[in-house]
N, C-alpha and C positions, 0 to 999 in steps of 0.2 A: 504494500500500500504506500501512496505517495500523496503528499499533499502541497498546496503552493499558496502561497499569499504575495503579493507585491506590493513593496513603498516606491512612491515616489515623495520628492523633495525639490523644493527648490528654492534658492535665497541662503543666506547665514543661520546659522544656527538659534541666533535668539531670534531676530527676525524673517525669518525663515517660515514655509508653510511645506504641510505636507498631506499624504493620502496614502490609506489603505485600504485594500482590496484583496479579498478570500476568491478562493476558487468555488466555494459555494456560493458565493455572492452574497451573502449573511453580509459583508460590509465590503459595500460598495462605495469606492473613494472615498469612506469614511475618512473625516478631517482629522489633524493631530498637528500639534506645534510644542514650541516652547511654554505658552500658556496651558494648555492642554495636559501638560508630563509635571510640569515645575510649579504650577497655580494651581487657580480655580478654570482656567478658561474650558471652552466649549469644544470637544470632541473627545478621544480618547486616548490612549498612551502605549507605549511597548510592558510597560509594571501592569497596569489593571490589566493587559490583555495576557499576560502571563500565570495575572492570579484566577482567569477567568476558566486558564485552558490546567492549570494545576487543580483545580478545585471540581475542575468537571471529570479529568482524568484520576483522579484521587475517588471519587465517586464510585464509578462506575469499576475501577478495580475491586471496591469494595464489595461491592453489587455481585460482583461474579464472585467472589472469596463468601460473601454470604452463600448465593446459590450451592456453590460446591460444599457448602457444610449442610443443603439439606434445609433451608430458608429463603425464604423472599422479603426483602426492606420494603416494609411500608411507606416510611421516606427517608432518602438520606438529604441532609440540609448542608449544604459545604459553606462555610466561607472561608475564604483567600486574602490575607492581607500579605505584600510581597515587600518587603524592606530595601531600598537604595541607598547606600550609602558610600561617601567618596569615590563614585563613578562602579559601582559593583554591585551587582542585585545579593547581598547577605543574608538572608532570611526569608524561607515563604513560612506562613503561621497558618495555620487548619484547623478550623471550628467547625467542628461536627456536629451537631443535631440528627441524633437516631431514631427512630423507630424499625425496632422489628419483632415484632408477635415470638415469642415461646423461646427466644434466645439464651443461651447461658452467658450471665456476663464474662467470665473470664475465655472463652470460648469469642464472645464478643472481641474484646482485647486482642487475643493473637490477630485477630481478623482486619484490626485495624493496621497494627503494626506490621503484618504483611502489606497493606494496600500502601501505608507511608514508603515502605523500602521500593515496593515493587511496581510501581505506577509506572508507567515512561516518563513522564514531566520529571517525578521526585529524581528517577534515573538522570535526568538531563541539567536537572540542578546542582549548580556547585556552589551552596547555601547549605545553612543550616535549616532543614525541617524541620518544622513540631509539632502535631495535631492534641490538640484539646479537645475531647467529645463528651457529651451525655448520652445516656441509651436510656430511651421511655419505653 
């Protein structure tokens, strides 16, 4: 499997603009700048889209590490907070919100700890990971 996205750019970096584009078309010339990454400004950034694709692939590992014990997650709730710091993405953080019917918790546990190591994102990270979860 293969997948593509394209930036383009153009102008200086603080004044500078730019554009992303998926191959699904999910974002299409979606805008992104220096306001966008370092501010408040209007479009999106290379961090949120990072914590967007950790937090979905962090999921969805889990998802299958449930099934294969013999369960289905009623939901898994991800958030992704992705840390920059002096030019170096240092930290993604994983807040879990679980549900899943008849689970054992510690059983839960390995489950997660395998989806932290074993995701592709967390693989492609060279950050410290952490997930924080509840299970209801």
């Amino acid at each position: 499997m293969k997948r593509r996205s394209t930036a383009v750019w153009s102008g200086t970096g603080k004044e500078g603009k730019g554009s992303l584009s998926t191959q699904s078309t999910v974002l299409n010339e979606t805008q992104y700048g220096f306001n966008s990454r370092f501010a408040d400004g209007i479009g999106t950034n290379p961090e949120e889209l990072i914590a967007a694709a950790h937090a979905g692939c962090f999921s969805m590992k889990l998802a299958f590490n449930i099934q294969a014990a013999g369960f289905a997650a009623d939901e898994l709730r991800t958030d992704c907070e992705i840390v920059l710091e002096d030019g170096s993405i240092t930290q993604s953080s994983l807040s879990l919100s679980a549900k899943v019917s008849g689970i054992d918790p510690s059983k839960f546990d390995e489950l997660v700890k395998d989806a932290e190591a074993n995701c592709p994102v967390s693989k492609l990270l060279n950050a410290k990971i952490t997930v924080h979860y509840t299970l209801n």
